[in-house]
N, CA, C and O of each residue as an XYZ file, in Angstrom:
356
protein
N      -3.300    -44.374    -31.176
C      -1.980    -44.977    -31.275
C      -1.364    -45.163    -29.887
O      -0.891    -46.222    -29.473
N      -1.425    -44.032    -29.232
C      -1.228    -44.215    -27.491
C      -1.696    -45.400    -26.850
O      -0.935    -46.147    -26.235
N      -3.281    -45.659    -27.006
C      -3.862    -46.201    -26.476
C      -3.318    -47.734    -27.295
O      -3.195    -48.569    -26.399
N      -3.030    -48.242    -28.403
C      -3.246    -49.495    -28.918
C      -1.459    -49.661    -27.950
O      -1.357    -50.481    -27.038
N      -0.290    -48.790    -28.353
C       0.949    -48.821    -27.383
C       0.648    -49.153    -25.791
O       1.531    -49.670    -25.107
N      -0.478    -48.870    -25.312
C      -0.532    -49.427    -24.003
C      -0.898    -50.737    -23.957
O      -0.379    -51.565    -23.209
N      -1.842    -50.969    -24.793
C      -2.423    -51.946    -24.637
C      -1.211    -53.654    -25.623
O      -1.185    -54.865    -25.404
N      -0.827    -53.188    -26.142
C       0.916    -53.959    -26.544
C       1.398    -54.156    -25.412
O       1.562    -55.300    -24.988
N       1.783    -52.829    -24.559
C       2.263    -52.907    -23.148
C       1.983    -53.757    -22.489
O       2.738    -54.648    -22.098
N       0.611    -53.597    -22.205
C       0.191    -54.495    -21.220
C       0.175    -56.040    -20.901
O       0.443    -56.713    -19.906
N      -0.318    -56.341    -22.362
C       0.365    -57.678    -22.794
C       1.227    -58.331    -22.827
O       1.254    -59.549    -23.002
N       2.157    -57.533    -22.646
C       3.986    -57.996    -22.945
C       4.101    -58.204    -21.528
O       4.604    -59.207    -21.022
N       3.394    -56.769    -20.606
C       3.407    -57.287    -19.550
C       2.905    -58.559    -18.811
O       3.763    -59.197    -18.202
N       1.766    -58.957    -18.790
C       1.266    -59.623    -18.553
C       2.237    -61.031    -18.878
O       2.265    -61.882    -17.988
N       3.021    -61.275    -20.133
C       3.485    -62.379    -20.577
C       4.599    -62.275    -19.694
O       4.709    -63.279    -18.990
N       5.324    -61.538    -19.526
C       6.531    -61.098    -18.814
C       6.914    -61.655    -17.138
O       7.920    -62.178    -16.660
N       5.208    -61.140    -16.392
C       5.122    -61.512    -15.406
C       4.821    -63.214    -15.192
O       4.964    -64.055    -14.305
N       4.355    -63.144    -16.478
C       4.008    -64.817    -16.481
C       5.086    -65.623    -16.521
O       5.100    -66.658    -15.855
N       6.235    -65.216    -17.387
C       7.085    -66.135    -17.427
C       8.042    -66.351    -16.222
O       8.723    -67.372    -16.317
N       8.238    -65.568    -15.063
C       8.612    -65.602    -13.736
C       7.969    -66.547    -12.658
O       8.460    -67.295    -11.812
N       6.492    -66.178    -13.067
C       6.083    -66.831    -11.721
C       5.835    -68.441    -11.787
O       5.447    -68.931    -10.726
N       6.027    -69.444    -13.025
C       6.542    -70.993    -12.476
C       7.918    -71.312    -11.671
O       8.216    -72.092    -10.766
N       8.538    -70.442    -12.350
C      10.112    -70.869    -11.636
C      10.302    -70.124    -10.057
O      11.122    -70.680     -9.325
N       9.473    -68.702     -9.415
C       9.133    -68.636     -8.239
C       8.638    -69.342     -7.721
O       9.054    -69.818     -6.665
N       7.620    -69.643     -8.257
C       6.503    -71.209     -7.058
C       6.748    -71.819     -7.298
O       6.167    -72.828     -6.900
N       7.934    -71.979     -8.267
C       8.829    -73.758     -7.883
C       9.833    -73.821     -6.597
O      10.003    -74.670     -5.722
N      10.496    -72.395     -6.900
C      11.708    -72.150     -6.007
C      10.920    -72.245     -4.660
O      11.419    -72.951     -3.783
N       9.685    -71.576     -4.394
C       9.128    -71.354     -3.057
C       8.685    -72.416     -2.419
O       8.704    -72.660     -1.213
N       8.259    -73.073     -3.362
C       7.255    -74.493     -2.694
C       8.536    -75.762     -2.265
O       8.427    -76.631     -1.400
N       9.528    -75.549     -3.037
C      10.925    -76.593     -2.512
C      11.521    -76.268     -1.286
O      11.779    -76.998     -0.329
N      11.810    -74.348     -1.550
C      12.533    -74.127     -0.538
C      14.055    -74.101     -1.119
O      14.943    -73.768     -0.334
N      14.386    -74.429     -2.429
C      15.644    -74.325     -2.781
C      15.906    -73.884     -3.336
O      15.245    -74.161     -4.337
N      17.231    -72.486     -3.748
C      17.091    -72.175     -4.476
C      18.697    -72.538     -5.089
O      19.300    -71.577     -5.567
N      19.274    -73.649     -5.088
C      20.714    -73.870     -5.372
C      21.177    -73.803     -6.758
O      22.174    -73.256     -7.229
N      20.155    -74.539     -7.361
C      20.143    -74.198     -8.747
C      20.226    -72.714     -9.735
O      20.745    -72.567    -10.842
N      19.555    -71.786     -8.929
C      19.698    -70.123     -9.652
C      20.535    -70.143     -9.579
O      21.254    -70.676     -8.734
N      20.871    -69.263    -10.896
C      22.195    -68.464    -11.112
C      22.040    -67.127    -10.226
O      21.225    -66.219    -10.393
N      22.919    -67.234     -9.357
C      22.735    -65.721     -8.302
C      23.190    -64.637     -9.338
O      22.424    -63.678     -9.251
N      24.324    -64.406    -10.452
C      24.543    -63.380    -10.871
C      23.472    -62.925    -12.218
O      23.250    -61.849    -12.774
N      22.977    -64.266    -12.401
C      21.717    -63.472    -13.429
C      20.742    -62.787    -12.983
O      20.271    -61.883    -13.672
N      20.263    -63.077    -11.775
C      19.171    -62.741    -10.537
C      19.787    -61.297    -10.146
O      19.056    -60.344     -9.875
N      21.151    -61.226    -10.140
C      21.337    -59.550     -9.608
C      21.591    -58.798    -10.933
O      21.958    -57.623    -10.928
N      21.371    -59.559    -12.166
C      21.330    -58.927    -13.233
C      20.008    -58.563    -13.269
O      19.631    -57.400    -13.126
N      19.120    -59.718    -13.497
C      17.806    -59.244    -13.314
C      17.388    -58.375    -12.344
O      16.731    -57.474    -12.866
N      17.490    -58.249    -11.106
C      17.277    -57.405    -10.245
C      18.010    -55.575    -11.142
O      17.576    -54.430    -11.262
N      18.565    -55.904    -11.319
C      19.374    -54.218    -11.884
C      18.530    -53.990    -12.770
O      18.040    -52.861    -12.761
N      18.015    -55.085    -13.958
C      17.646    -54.585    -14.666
C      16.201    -54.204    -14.910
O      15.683    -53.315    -15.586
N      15.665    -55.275    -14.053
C      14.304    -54.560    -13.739
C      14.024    -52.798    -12.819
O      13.174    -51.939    -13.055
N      15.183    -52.821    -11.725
C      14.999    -51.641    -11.299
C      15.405    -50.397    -12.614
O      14.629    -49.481    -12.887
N      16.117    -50.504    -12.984
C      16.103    -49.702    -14.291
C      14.823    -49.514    -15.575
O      14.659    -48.624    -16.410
N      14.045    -50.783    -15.283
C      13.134    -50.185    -16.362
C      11.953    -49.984    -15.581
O      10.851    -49.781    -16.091
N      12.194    -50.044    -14.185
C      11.167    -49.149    -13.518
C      11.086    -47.911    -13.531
O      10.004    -47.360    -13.737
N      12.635    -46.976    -13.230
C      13.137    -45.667    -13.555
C      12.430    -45.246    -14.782
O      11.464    -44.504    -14.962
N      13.291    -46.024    -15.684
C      12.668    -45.694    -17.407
C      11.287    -45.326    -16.885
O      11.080    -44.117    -16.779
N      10.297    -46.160    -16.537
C       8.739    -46.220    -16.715
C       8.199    -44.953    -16.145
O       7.417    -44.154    -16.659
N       8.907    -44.929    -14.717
C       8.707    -43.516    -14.115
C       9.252    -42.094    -15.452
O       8.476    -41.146    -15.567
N      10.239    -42.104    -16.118
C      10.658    -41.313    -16.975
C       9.745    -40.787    -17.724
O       9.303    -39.643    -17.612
N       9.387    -41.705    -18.617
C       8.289    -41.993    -19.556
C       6.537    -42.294    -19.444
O       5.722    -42.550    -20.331
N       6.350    -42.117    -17.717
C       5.378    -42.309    -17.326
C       4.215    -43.759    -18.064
O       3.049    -43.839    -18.451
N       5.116    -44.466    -17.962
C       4.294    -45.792    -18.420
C       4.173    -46.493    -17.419
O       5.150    -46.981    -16.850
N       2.626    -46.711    -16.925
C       2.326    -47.799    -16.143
C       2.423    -49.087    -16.338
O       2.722    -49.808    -15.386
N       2.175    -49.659    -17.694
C       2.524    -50.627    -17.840
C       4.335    -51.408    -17.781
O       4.573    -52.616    -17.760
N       5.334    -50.312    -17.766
C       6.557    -50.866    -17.662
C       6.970    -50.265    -15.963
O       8.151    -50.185    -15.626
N       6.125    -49.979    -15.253
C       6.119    -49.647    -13.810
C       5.573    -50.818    -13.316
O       6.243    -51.579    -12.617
N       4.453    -51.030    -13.604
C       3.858    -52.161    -12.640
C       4.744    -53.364    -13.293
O       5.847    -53.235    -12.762
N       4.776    -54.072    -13.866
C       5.497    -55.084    -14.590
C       7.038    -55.478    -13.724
O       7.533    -56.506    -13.260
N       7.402    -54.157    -13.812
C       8.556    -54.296    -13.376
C       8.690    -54.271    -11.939
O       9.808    -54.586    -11.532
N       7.582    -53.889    -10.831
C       7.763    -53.570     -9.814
C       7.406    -55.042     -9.241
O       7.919    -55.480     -8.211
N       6.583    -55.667     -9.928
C       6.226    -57.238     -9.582
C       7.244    -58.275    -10.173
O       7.361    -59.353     -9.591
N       7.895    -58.047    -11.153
C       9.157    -58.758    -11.526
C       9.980    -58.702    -10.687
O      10.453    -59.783    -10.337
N      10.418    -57.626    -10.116
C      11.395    -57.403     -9.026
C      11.004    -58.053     -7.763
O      11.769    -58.862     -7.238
N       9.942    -57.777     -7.274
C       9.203    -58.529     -6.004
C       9.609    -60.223     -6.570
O      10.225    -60.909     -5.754
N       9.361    -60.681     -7.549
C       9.662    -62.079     -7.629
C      11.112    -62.466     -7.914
O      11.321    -63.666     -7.739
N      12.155    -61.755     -8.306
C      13.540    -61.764     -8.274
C      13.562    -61.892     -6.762
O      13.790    -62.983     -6.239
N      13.327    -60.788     -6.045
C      13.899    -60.206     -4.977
C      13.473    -61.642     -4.011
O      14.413    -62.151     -3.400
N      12.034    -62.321     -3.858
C      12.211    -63.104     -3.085
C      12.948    -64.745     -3.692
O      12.889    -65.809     -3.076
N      13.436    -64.573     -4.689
C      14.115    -65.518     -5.105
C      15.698    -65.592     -4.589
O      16.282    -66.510     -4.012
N      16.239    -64.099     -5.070
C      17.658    -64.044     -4.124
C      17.509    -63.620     -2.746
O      18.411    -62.995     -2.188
N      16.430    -63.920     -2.164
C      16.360    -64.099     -0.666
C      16.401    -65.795     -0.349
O      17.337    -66.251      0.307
N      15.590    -66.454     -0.735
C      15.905    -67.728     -1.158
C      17.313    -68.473     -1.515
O      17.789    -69.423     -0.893
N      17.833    -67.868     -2.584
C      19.147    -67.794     -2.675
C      20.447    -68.003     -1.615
O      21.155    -68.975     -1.347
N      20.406    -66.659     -1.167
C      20.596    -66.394      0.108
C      20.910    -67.214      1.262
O      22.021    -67.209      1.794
N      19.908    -67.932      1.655
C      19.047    -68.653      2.340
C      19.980    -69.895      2.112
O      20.661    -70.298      3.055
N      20.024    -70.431      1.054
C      20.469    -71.536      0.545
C      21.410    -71.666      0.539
O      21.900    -72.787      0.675
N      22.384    -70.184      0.318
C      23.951    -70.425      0.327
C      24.585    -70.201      1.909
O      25.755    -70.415      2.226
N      23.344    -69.644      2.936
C      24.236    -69.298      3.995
C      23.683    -70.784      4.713
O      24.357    -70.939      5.731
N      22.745    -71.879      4.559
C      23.057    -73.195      5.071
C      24.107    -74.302      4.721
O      24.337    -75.372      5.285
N      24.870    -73.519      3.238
C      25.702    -74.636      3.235
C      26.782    -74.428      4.041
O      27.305    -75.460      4.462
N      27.316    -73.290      4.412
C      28.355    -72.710      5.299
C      27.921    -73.536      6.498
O      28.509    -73.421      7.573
């Protein structure tokens, strides 16, 4: 039962990470990121660091790694962000 729960995990993960990375290598390959919503991105950012905690809690690798690469693709998105709002100034 452990084992079939990881393996659910993993999957979800896997879909999870998937659904991030078109809209990163869109944002990256333009260079723009004007269109993100910056406050969903620091939502997302919170909320992925939180279910990294959780994962550490609960010792699940699958909601550790997931989340630690979700965040890496938030994080260079509101760097992007960033980026975008301090050229319009």
């Amino acid at each position: 039962s452990l084992n079939l729960a990881n393996q659910i995990g993993t999957v979800a993960s896997i879909i999870t990470v998937g659904a991030f990375i078109p809209q990163s290598v869109k944002i990256l390959r333009q260079g723009d990121a004007h269109a993100v919503s910056l406050r969903m991105y620091l939502l997302l950012v919170t909320a992925s660091s939180l279910w990294i905690w959780f994962g550490f809690v609960i010792a699940s690798i699958p909601v550790i790694a997931t989340n630690i690469i979700c965040l890496l693709l938030q994080l260079s998105t509101l760097g992007l962000k960033a980026r975008t709002l301090l050229r319009k100034r």
